[in-house]
C-alpha positions in Angstrom: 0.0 0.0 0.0 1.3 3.7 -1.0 -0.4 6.8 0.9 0.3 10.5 0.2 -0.8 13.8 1.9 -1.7 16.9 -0.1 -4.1 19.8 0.3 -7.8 20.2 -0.3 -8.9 22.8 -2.8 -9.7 24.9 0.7 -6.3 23.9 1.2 -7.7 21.2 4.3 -5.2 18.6 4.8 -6.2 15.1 3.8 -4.9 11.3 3.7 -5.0 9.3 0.4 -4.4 6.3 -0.7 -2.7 5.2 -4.2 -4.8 3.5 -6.6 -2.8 3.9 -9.6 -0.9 6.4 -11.1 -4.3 8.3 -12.0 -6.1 8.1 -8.9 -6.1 8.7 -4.9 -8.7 7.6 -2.9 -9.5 9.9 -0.1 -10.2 9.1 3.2 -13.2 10.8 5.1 -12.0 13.0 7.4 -8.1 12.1 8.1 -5.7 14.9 8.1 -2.7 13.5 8.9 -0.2 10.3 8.5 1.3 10.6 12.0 -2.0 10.9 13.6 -2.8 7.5 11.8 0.5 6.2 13.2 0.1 6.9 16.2 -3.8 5.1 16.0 -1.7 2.3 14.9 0.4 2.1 18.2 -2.3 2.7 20.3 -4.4 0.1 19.1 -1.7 -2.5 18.4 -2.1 -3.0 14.6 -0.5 -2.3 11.0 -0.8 0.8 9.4 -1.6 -1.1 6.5 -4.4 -2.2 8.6 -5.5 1.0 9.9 -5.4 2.8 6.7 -8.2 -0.4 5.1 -10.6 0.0 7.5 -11.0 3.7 6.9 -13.5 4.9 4.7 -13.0 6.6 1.3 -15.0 9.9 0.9 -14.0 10.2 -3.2 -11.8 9.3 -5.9 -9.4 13.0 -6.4 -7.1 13.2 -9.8 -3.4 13.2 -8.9 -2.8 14.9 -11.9 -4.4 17.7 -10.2 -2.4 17.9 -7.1 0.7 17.8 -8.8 0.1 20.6 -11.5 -1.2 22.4 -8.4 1.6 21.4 -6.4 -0.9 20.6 -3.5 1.4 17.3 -2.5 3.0 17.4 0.8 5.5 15.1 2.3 4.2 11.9 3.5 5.1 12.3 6.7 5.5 15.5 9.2 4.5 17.1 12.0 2.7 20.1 12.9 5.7 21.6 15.4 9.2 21.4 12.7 11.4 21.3 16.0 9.9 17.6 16.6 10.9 16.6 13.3 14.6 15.0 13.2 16.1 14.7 9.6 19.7 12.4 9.6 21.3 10.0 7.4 23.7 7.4 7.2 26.8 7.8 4.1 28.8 4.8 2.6 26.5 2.0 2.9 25.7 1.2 -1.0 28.0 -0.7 -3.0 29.6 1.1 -5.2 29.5 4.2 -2.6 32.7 4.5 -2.1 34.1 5.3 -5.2 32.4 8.7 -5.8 33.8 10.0 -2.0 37.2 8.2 -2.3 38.0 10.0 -5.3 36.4 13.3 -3.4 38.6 12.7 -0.8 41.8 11.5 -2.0 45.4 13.1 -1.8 48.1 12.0 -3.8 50.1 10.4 -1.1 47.0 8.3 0.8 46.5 4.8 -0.3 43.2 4.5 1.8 40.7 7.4 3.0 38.7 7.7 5.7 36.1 6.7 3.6 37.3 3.9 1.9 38.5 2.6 5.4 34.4 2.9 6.6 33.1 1.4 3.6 35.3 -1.3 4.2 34.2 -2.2 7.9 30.5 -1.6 6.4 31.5 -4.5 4.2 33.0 -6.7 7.0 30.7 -5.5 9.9 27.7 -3.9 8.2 25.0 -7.3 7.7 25.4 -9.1 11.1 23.2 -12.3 11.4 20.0 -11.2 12.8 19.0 -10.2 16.9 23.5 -9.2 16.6 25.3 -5.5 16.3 27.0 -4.7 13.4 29.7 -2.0 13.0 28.2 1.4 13.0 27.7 3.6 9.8 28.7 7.0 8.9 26.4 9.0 10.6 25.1 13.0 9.7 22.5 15.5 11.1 20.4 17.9 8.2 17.9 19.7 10.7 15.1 19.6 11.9 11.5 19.8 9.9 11.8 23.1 8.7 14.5 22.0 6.5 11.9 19.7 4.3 10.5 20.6 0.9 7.3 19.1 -0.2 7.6 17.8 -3.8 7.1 19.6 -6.9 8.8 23.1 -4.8 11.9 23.9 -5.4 14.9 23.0 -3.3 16.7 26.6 -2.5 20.5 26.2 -1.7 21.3 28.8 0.3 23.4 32.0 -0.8 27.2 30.5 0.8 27.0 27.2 -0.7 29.6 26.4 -2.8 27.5 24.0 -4.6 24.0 21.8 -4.5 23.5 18.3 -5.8 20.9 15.6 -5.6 21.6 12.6 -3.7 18.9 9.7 -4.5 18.2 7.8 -1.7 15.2 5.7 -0.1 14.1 7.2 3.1 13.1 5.6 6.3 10.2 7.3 8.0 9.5 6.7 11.9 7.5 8.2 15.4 8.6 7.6 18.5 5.6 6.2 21.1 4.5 7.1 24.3 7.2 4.4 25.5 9.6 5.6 23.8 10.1 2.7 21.3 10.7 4.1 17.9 8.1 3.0 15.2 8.8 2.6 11.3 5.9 4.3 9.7 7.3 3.2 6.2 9.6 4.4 3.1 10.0 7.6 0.9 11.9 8.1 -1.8 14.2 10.8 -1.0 17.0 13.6 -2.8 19.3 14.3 0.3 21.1 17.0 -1.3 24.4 18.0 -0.2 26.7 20.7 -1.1 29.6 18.4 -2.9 32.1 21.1 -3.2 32.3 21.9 -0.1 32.6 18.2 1.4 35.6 17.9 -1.6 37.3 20.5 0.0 37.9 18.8 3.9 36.4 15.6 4.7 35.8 18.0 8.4 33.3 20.0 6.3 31.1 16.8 5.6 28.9 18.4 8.6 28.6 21.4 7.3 28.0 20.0 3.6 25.0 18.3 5.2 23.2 20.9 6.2 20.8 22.0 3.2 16.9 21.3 2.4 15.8 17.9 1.3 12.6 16.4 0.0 11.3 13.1 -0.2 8.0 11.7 -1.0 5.5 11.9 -2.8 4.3 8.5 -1.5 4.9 6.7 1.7 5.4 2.9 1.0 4.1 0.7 4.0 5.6 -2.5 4.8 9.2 -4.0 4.4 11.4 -2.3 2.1 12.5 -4.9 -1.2 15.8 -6.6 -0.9 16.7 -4.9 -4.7 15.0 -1.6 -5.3 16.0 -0.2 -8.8 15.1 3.2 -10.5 16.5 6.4 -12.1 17.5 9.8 -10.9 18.0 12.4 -13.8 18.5 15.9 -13.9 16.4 18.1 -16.7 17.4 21.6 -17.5 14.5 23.7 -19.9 12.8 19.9 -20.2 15.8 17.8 -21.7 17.6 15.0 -19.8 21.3 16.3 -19.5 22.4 13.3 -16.5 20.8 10.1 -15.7 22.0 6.8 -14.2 20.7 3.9 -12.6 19.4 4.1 -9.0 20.0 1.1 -7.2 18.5 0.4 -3.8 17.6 -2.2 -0.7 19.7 -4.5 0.7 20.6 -6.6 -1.8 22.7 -3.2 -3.0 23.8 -2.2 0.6 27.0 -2.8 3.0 24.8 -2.1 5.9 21.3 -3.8 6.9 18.4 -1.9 7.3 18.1 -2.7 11.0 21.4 -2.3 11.7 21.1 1.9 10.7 18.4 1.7 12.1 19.9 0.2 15.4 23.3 3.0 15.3 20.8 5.7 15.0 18.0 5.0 17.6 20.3 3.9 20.1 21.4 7.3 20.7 18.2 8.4 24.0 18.0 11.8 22.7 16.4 10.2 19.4 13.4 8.8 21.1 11.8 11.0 22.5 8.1 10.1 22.5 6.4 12.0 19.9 8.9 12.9 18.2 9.1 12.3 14.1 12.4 11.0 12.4 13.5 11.2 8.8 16.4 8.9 8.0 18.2 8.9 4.9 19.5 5.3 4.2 22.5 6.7 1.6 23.2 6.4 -2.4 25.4 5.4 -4.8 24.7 7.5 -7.3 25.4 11.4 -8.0 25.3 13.7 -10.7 28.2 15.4 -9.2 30.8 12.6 -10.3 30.1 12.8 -13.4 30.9 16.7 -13.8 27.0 18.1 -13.5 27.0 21.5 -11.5 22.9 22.6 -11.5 22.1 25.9 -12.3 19.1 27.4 -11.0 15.8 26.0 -12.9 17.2 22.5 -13.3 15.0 19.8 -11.9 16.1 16.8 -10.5 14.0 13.5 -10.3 14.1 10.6 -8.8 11.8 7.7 -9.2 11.5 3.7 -8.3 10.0 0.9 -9.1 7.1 -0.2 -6.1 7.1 3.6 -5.2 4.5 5.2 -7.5 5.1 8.9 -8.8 8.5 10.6 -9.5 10.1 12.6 -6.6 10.7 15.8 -8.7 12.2 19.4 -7.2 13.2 22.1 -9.3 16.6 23.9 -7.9 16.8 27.6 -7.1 19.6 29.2 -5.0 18.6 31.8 -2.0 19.2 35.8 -2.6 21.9 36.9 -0.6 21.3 37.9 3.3 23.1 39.0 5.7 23.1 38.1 9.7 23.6 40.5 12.7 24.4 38.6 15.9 23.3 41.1 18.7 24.9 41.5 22.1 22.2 40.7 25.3 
């Protein structure tokens, strides 16, 4: 089953479910997926289950919402601060080729990177109920930081550069006892500033910190062992970059419970009520290959079992300035 969220013609929020590509059946009265979620917990069942036993008030065009760019991300909460966005790096194969040549001087014969990707491999897919080795680990912000798809991601006016990074997303509450909850998958452009993570490896953090968007559908359920899709970037409606996008763990150092494990482990990540975004990491990026977007290029992303595209245009923010005042 694949859900969305989007906005009324009154602009009301409103649950929906996927019928095909054409159609979204919406449900009477529901406003929220975290609201369902937490119905889930409460009551001890699937979402999947939750989300059939609701009734459907009408059929709405998802043509529509799209070309009125009434989708919303399939997850979030009302309060941003309770929103956690994070991610893990290096856990594709193939993933640590594009940052070990990022990261490389002449004299190393193994980075940093290659040297975590390596223990990924070795340590990443323990046998199940065991701890594996712990991935690369990043903080993006909090919820204010997420773009609904179809709006433009807007780097802001000091980055060096902005790139899509394709990636599935894992989507999670936190209950009342503090257990975290997966609510399901997104697909999901991470976007990072490249350049500026070329420059130091020490300026990953600060490479991480941009907008990100992921959506428009929230897949319930277990995630497939081999995802495989596209991400592309258009400029004035021609392709000018696409490669494969390969996904799940049949493509990944790490197992999905095990970044799951390294990140809720941490108590300050379950807090009840709280919302979590986790990117799960890519192998793919435009940026290897020489692309540099320029504002009005859109990047999309898209995957088998995962219903619509994941499209944002890319703009860059005007120039501002800060004054830090003196208390």
């Amino acid at each position: 089953m694949r859900i969305i969220q989007f906005l009324d013609r009154d602009r009301t929020r409103r649950v929906g479910i996927v019928q095909d590509a054409d159609t979204v059946d919406t449900l009477t009265g529901e406003q929220s997926v975290y609201d369902l979620a937490l119905e889930a917990i409460q009551t001890e069942r699937s979402l999947t289950q939750v989300v059939s036993e609701k009734l459907v008030e009408r059929s709405t065009d998802y043509a529509e919402l799209i070309a009125d760019r009434r989708i919303l991300p399939p997850l979030d909460r009302p309060d941003p601060a309770h929103m956690v966005v994070t991610g893990t790096g290096l856990t594709h194969l193939g993933s640590a080729d594009a940052r070990d040549r990022m990261h490389k001087a002449a004299d190393e014969t193994e980075t940093d990177s290659l040297r975590m990707f390596r223990w990924g491999v070795e340590g990443g897919q323990p046998e199940a109920g065991a701890i594996g080795v712990q991935p690369e680990w990043f903080y993006k912000g909090n919820g204010s930081i997420i773009v609904a798809p179809y709006r433009p991601i807007i780097s802001p006016s000091f980055a060096l550069d902005g790139g899509e990074e394709p990636e599935i997303v894992g989507l999670y509450i936190i209950g009342p006892d503090a257990s975290p909850y997966r609510v399901g998958f997104a697909l999901g452009n991470e976007f990072s500033d490249h350049v500026m993570e070329k420059q130091n490896y020490l300026y990953l953090a600060h490479s991480k910190l941009r907008p990100c968007a992921y959506g428009p559908e929230l897949r319930l359920g277990e995630l497939p062992k081999s995802i495989q899709g596209a991400a592309r970037i258009l400029r004035a409606g021609t392709v000018i970059w696409e490669q494969p996008f390969l996904s799940g763990e049949g493509h990944m150092s790490h197992t999905i419970a095990n970044l799951e494990y390294h990140h809720f482990k941490y108590r300050q990540f379950r807090r009840p009520g709280d919302a979590h975004a986790h990117f799960l990491g890519t192998a793919t990026l435009s940026f290897t290959d020489g692309i540099s977007l320029m504002p009005g290029d859109e990047m999309e992303i898209e995957a088998e079992g995962f219903g619509r595209p994941l499209r944002n245009p890319f703009a860059i923010e005007r120039e501002m300035s800060i004054a830090i005042g003196s208390l």
